[in-house]
C-alpha positions as CSV (number, residue, x, y, z in Angstrom):
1,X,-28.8,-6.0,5.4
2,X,-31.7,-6.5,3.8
3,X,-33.6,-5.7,7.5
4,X,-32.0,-2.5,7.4
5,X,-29.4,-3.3,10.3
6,X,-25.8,-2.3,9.4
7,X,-22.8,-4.6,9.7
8,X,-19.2,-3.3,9.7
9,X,-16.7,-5.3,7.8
10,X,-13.5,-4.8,9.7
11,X,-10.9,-6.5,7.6
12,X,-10.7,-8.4,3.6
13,X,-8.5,-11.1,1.9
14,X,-8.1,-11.6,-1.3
15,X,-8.8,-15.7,-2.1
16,X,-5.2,-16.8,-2.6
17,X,-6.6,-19.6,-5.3
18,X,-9.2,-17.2,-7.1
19,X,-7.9,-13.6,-6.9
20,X,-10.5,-12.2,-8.3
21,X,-12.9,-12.9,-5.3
22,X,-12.3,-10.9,-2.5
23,X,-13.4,-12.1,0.8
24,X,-15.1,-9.8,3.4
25,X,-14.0,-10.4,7.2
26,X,-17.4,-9.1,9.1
27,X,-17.3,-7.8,13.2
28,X,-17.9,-9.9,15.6
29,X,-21.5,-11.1,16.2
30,X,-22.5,-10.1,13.1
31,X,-25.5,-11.9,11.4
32,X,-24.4,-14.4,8.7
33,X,-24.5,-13.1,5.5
34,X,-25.8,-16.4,2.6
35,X,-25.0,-16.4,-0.3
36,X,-28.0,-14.5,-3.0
37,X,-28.2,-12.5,-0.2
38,X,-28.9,-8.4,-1.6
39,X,-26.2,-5.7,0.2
40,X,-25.5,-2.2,0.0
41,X,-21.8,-1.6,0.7
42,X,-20.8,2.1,2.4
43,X,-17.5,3.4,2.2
44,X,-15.3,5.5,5.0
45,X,-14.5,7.8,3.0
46,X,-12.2,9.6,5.6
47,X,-10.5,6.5,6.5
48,X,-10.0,5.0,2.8
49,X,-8.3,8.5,1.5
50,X,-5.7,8.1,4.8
51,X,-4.7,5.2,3.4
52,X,-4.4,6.0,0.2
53,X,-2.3,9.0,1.4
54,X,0.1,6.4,3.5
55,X,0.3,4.0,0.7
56,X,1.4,6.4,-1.9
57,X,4.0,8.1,0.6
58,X,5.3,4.2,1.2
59,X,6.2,4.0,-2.7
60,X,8.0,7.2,-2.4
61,X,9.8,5.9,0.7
62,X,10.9,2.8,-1.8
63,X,12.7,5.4,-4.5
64,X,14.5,6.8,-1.6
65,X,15.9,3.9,0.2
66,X,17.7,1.2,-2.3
67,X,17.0,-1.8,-0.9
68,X,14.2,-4.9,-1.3
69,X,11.0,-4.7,0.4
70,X,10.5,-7.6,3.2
71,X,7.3,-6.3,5.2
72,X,5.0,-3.6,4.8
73,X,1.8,-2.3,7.3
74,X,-0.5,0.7,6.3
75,X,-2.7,2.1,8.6
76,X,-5.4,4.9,8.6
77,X,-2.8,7.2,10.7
78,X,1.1,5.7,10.0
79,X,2.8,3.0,7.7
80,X,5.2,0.7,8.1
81,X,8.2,-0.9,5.3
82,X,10.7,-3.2,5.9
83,X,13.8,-3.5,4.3
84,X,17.0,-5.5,3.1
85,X,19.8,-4.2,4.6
86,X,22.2,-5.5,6.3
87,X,23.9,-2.0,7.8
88,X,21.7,0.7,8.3
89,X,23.1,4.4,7.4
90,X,19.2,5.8,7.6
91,X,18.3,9.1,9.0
92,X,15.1,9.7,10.2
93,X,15.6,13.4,9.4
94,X,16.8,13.0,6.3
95,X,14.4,10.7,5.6
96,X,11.4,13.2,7.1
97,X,12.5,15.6,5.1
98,X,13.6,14.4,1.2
99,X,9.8,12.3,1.6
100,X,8.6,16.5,2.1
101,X,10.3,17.3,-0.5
102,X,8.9,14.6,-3.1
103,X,5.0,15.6,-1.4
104,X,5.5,19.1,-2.0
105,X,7.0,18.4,-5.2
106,X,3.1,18.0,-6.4
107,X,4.0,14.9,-8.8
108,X,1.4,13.1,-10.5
109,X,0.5,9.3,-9.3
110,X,0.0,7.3,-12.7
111,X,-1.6,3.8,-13.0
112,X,-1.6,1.7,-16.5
113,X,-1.9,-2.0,-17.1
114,X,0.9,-4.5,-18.5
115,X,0.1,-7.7,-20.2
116,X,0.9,-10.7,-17.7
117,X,2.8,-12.0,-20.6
118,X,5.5,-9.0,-19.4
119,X,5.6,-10.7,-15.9
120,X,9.5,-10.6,-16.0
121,X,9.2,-7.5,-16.7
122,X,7.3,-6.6,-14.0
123,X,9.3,-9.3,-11.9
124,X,12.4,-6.2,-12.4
125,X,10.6,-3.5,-11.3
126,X,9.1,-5.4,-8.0
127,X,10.8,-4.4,-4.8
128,X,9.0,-6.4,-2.3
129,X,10.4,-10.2,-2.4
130,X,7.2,-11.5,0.0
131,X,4.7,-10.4,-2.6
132,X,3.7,-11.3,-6.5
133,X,2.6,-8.4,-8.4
134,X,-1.2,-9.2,-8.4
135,X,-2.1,-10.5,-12.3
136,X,-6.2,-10.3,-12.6
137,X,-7.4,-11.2,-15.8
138,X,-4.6,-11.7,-17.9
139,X,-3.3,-8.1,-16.6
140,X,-0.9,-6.4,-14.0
141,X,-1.8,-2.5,-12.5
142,X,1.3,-1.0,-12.4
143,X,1.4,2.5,-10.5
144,X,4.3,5.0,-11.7
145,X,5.5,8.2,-10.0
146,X,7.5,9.7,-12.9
147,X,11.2,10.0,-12.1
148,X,10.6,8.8,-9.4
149,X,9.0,5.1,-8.4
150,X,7.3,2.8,-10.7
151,X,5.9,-0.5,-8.6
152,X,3.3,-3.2,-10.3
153,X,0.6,-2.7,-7.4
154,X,-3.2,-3.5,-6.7
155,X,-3.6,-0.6,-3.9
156,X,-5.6,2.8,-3.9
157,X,-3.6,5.6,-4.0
158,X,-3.6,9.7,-4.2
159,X,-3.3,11.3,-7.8
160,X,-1.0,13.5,-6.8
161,X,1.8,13.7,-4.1
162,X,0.9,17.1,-2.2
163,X,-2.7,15.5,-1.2
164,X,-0.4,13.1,0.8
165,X,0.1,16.4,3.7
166,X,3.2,16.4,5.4
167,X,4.8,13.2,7.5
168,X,7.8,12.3,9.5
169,X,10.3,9.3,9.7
170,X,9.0,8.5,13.3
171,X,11.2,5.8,13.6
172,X,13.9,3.3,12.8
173,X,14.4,0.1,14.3
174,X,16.7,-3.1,13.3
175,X,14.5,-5.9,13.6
176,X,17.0,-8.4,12.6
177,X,20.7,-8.7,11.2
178,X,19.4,-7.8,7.5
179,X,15.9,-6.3,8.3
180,X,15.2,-2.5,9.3
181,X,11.9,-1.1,9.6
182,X,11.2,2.9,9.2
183,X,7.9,3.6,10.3
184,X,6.3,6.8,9.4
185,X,3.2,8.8,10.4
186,X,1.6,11.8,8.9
187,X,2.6,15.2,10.8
């Protein structure tokens, strides 16, 4: 603040009309903020890169289970995905341990841009049903693992899979006759 006080923003939301503007939820009893009004904006470092670390294990998760996206939760120390499927024949070990596999497998984490005109396009390659692939200003960030997962995406993510550190399937549950969440947590 312009006083020199500090003021934590504890959550943000894109507009849903204007999704270019992102709107900044502030803690409780903060100050008002006006419009005009002249910020300097700090960065947790340490907390941003854990969940850029979650996020990109999440897409790996995605290659390895064959199924659509219906939820998803990241947090600084575990993530969440729900999926499609009616049965469930997941393993949390098996699970634990191809996701290893893929982090120690030190593969790059690409990003590019695709013309919204190539929405259906992108429409393929999305797994989550709940969620359009962001399009901001005429364009859509697409984020591809080689080989391995390619997801249009507006997220932060690692550049490469081993600074993810290893994580385990922590647990399985059915939260409904075609939903099953796999939460997972870093090790």
């Amino acid at each position: 603040m312009p006083d020199g006080s500090v003021v934590a923003v504890v959550g943000t939301q894109r507009d849903p009309l204007l999704r270019s503007m992102i709107w900044h939820q502030l803690e409780e009893g903060a100050v008002p903020v006006t419009a005009g009004l002249e910020l300097q904006g700090c960065l947790d470092w340490e907390r941003r890169f854990q969940h850029m670390k979650m996020h990109t294990c999440l897409h790996l998760l995605c290659s390895i289970i064959d199924a659509p996206v219906t939820g998803c939760s990241i947090a600084a120390d575990k993530g969440r995905l729900d999926f499609d499927l009616p049965e469930s024949t997941l393993d949390k070990e098996h699970l634990t341990h191809a996701l290893n596999e893929l982090i120690e497998g030190a593969l790059d984490v690409r990003t590019h841009m695709l013309p919204a005109s190539e929405y259906n396009t992108v429409l393929e390659m999305t797994r989550t049903q709940a969620v359009a692939p962001p399009v901001l200003q005429g364009l859509v960030r697409v984020v591809d693992i080689p080989g391995v997962d390619i997801q249009p995406c507006g997220g932060t993510h690692v550049r490469n899979t081993r600074e993810i550190g290893r994580v385990v399937c922590d647990k399985i549950e059915k939260k409904s006759r075609h939903n099953r969440r796999v939460t997972l947590r870093f090790a």
